[in-house]
VMD Tcl script that draws the C-alpha trace (Angstrom):
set ca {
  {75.53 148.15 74.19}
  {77.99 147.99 77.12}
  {79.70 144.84 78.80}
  {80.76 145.63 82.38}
  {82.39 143.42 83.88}
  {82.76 142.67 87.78}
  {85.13 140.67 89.81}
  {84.21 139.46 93.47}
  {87.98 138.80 93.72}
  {90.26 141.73 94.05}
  {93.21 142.11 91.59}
  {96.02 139.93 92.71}
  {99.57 142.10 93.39}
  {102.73 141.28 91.80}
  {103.66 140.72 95.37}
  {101.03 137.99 96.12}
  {101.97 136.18 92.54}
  {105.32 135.84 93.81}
  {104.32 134.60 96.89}
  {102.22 132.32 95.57}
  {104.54 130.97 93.22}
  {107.34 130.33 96.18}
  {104.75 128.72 98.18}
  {104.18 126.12 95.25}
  {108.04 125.87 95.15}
  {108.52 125.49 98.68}
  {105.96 122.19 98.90}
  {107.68 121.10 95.37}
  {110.67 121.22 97.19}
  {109.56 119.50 100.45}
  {108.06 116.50 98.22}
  {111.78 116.31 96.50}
  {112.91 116.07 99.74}
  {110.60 113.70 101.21}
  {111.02 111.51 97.40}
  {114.72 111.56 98.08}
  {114.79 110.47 101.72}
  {112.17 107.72 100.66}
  {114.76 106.48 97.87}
  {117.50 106.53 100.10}
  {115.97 104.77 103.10}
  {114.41 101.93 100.36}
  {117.77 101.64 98.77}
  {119.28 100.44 102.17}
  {120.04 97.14 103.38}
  {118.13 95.73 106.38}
  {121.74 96.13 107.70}
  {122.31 100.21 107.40}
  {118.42 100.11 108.42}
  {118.77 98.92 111.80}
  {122.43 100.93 112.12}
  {120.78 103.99 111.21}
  {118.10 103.56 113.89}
  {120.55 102.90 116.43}
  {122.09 105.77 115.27}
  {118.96 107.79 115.35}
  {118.46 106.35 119.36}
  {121.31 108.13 120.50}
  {121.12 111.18 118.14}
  {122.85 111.00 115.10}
  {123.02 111.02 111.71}
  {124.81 108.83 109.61}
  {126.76 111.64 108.36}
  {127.33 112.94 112.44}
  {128.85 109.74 112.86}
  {130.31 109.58 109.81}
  {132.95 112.89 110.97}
  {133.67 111.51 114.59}
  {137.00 110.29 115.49}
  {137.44 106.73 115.31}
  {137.50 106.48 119.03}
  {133.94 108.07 119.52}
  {132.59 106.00 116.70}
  {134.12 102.96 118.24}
  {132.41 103.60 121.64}
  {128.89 104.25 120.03}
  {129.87 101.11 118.02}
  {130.14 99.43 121.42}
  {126.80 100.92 122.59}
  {125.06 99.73 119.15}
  {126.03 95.89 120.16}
  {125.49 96.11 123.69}
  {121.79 97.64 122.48}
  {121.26 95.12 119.96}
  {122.31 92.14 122.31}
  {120.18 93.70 125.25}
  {116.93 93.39 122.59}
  {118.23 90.01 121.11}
  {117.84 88.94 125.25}
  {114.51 90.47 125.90}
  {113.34 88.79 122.60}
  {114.11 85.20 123.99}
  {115.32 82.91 121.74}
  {111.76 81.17 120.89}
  {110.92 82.61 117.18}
  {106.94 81.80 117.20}
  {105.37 81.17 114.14}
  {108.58 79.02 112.52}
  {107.33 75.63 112.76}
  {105.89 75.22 116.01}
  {105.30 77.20 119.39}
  {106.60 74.98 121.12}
  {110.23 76.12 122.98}
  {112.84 73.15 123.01}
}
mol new
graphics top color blue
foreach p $ca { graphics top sphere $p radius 0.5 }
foreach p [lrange $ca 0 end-1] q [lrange $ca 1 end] { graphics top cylinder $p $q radius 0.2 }
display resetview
């Protein structure tokens, strides 16, 4: 009696194992990275929400503005409130929904 026994799959290289196994790394890593950034964002304050959006409008990071000189972080700080007042405008004051639709 004889077993033979037949693969349809060809042998898999040392090579491809390790390239396999940084694959699987590499998305375990992304989903740290994604968990982390998800922690972090949740952990904010509406505050440091809407700061680092503004932020994000005019192409920083948090840590980019973080390492400018106080007088570039004071003019973006001026461009944050002129932004924010320029939406608080276009929003009207009437806040629909409250108690009434009705503007007074």
């Amino acid at each position: 009696m004889s077993i033979s026994i037949s693969s349809s799959q060809p042998a898999t290289s040392l090579a491809d194992a390790f390239k396999t196994v940084a694959k699987v790394a590499d998305k375990s890593a992304a989903q740290k990275t994604a968990e982390t950034d998800f922690l972090k964002h949740a952990q904010m304050t509406p505050a440091e929400r809407m700061h680092t959006a503004m932020l994000a409008k005019f192409g920083l990071t948090k840590e980019q503005f973080d390492q400018l000189d106080p007088k570039a972080k004071g003019e973006i700080a001026d461009k944050i409130r002129d932004e924010i007042k320029k939406q608080l405008e276009a929003s009207g004051t009437m806040r629909t929904g409250v108690i009434t639709d009705k503007k007074i």
